[in-house]
PLY file of the C-alpha trace (Angstrom):
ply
format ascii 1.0
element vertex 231
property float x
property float y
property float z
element edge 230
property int vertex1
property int vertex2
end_header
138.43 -51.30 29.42
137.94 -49.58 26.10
139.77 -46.39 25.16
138.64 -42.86 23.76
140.57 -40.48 22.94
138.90 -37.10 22.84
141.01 -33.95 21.26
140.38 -30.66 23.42
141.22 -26.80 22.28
139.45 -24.94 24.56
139.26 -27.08 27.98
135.38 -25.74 29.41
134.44 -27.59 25.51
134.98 -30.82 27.19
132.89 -34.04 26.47
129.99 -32.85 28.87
127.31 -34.91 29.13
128.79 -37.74 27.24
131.19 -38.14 29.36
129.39 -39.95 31.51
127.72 -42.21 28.94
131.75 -43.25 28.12
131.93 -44.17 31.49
128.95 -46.14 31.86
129.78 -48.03 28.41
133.50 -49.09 29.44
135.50 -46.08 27.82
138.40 -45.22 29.87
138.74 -41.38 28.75
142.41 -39.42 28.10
142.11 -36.02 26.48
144.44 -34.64 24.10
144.87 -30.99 23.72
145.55 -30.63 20.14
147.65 -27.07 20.65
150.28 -28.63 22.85
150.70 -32.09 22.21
152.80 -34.12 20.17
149.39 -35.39 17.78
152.31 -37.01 15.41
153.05 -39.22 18.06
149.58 -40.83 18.39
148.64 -44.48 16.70
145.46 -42.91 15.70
143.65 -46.77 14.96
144.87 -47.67 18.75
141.80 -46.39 20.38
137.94 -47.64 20.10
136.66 -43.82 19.50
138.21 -40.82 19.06
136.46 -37.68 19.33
137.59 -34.45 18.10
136.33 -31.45 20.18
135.30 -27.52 19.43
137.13 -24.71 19.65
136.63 -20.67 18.48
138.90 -21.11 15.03
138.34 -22.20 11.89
139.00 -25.55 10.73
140.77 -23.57 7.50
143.52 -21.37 10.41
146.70 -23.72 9.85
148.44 -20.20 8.83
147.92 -18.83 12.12
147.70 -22.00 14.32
149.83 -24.70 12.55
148.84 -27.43 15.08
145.86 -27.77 12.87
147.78 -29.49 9.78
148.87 -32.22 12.63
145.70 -32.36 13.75
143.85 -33.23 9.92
146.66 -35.47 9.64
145.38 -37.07 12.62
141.99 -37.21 10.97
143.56 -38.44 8.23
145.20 -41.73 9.81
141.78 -42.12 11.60
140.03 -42.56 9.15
141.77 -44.90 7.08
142.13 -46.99 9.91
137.82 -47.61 10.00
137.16 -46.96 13.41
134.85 -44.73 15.36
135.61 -41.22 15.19
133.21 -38.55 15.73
133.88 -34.80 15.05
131.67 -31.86 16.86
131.88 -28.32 15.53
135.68 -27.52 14.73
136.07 -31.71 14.78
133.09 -32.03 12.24
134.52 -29.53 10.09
137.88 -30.95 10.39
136.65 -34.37 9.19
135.08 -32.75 6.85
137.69 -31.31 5.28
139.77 -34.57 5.78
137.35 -36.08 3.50
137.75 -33.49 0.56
134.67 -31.25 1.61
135.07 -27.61 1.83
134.69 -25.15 4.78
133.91 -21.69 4.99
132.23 -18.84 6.80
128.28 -18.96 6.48
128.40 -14.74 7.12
126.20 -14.83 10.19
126.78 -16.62 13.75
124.13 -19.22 14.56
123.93 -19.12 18.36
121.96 -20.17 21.12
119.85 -23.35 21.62
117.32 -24.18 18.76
115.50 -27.53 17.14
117.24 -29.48 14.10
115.60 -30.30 10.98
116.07 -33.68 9.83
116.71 -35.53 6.58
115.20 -38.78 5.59
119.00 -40.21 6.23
118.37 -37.88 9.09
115.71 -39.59 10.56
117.18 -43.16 9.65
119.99 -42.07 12.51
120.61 -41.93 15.81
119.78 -38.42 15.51
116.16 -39.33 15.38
116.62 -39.74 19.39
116.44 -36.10 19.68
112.99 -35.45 18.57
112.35 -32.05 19.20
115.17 -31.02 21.94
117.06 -28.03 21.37
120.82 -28.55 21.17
123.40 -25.77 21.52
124.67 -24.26 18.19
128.11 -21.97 18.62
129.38 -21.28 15.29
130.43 -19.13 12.18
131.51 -21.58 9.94
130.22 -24.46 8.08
131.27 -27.54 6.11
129.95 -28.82 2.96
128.79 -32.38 3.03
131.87 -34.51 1.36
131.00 -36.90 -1.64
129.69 -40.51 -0.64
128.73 -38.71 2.77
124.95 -38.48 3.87
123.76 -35.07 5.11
121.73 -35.87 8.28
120.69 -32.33 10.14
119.95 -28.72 9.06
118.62 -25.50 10.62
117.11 -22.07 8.56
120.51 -20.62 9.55
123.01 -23.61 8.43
121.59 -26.43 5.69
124.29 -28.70 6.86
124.42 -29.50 10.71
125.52 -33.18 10.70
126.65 -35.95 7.88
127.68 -39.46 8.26
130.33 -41.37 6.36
129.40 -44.62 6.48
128.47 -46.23 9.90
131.92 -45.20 11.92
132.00 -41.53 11.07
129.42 -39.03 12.37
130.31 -35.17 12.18
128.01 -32.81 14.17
128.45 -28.85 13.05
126.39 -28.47 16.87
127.16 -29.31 20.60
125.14 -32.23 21.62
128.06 -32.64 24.11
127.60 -29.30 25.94
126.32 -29.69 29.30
123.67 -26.63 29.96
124.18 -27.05 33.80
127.61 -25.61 33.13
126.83 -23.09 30.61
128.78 -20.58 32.42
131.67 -21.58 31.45
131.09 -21.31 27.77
128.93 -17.54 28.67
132.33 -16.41 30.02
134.69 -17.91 27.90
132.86 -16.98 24.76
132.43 -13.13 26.23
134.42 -11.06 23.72
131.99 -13.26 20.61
129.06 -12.61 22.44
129.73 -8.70 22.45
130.91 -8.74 18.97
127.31 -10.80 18.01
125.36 -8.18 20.30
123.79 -11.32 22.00
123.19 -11.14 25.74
124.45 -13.86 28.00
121.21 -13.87 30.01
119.01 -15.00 27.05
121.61 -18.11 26.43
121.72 -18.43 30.48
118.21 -18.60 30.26
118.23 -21.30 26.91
120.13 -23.81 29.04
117.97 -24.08 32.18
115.01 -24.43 30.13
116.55 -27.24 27.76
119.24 -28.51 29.93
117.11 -31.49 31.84
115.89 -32.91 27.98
119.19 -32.55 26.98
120.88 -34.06 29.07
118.73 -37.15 28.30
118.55 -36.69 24.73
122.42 -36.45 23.51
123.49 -39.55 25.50
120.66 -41.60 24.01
122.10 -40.16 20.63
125.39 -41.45 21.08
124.66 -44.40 22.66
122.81 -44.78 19.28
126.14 -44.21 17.25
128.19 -46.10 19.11
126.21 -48.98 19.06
126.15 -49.16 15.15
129.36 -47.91 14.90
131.46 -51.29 15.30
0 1
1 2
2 3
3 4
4 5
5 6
6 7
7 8
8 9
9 10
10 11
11 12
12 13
13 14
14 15
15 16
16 17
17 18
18 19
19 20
20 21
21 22
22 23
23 24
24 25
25 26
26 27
27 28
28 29
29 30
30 31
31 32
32 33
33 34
34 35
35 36
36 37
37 38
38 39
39 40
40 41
41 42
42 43
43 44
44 45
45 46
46 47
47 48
48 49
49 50
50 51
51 52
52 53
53 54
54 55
55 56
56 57
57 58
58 59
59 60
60 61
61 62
62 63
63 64
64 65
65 66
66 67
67 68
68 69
69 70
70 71
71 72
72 73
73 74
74 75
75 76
76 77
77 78
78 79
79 80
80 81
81 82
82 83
83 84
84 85
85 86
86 87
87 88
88 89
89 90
90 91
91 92
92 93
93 94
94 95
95 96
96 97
97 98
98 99
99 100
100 101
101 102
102 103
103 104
104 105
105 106
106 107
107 108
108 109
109 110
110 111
111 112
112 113
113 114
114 115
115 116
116 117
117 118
118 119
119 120
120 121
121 122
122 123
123 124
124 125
125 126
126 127
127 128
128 129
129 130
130 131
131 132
132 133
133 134
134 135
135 136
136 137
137 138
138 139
139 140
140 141
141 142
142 143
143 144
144 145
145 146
146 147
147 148
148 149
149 150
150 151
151 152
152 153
153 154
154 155
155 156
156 157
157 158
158 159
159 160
160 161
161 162
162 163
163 164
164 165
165 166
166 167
167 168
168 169
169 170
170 171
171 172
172 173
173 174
174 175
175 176
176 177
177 178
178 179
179 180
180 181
181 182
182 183
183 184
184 185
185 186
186 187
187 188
188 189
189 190
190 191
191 192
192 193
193 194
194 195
195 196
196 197
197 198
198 199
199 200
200 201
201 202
202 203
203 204
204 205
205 206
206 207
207 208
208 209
209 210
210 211
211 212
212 213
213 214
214 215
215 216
216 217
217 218
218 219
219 220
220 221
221 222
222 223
223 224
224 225
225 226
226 227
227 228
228 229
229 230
């Protein structure tokens, strides 16, 4: 069996649908919640992917929750070790800033499910398996693409949705992962940010039925992608 190690904040922003592709590929899973576990204590080259999760806070909120200065130092060790790691909203902007890029509020939320724009690095990635299925975006925030990184994905909203560094590294500012079948989880645990957004849970409810069955085909194929490439 392989290993993955996938860091949690928030426990309904779970692997999802790639879950199952871990499965199928060898990956035996153990999650990590980053807020309550000793992250020190990891060997952070010991497993064959780690994945760091989502969560509502800002990759820049070590003043207020200090587990995030274990958790870049996590990132940190990670990547200096080569290996696969791959970051998704709060884990792509923590490997961003890892890598010397900044992060920062973009002054609007981008959410609900909408196409990506892609670069010409963009569409030289496993991103290209997408084509023109909406993914989930959930986010205020948004990093700036480090140097020696490639920028990958953009939307009107947020010019930098994805970057790689190098074949082991892909950050995703979206959630590929999120499985629309159980979008109420995220509706309800996301309530208070959807009432301060004035955006109506019905019209994301309604998003995920209509994208969830392409979805659910397109991320895997997307990952399955990375990993492949990813050594």
């Amino acid at each position: 069996m392989k290993s993955a190690i996938a860091v949690r904040h928030v426990h309904f922003e779970d692997l999802g649908v790639l879950e199952p592709l871990l499965a199928e590929r060898g990956y035996e899973i153990r999650y990590v919640d980053a807020a309550t576990e000793d992250l020190a204590a990891i060997d952070a080259g010991a497993p064959d992917l780690v994945v760091i999760l989502g969560a509502p806070i800002g990759a820049f909120d070590e003043d207020a929750y200090p587990f995030l200065a274990a958790e870049l130092d996590l990132t940190h060790r990670r990547l200096a070790s080569g290996r696969p790691l791959l970051g998704i909203c709060l884990g792509g902007q923590i490997i961003a800033r890892a890598l010397g890029a900044d992060v920062a509020s973009m002054g609007v939320k981008e959410i609900g499910f909408s196409t990506l724009g892609l670069t010409e690095a963009g569409r030289a990635s496993p991103l290209v398996a997408l084509g023109a299925t909406p993914v989930l975006h959930w986010h205020g925030d948004q990093f700036e693409i480090p140097a020696g990184a490639e920028r990958l994905a953009f939307t009107d909203t947020c010019p930098n949705q994805a970057f790689s560094a190098g074949p082991a590294v892909l950050a995703l500012q979206f959630h590929l992962e999120a499985d629309p079948a159980r979008i109420e989880r995220w509706l309800v645990g996301h309530a208070s940010e959807l009432a301060q957004a004035a955006l109506d849970p019905r019209d994301l409810r309604r998003q995920a039925l209509a994208c969830g069955p392409e979805l659910a085909k397109a991320a895997p194929a997307v990952i399955g992608a990375w990993l492949a490439g990813a050594g």
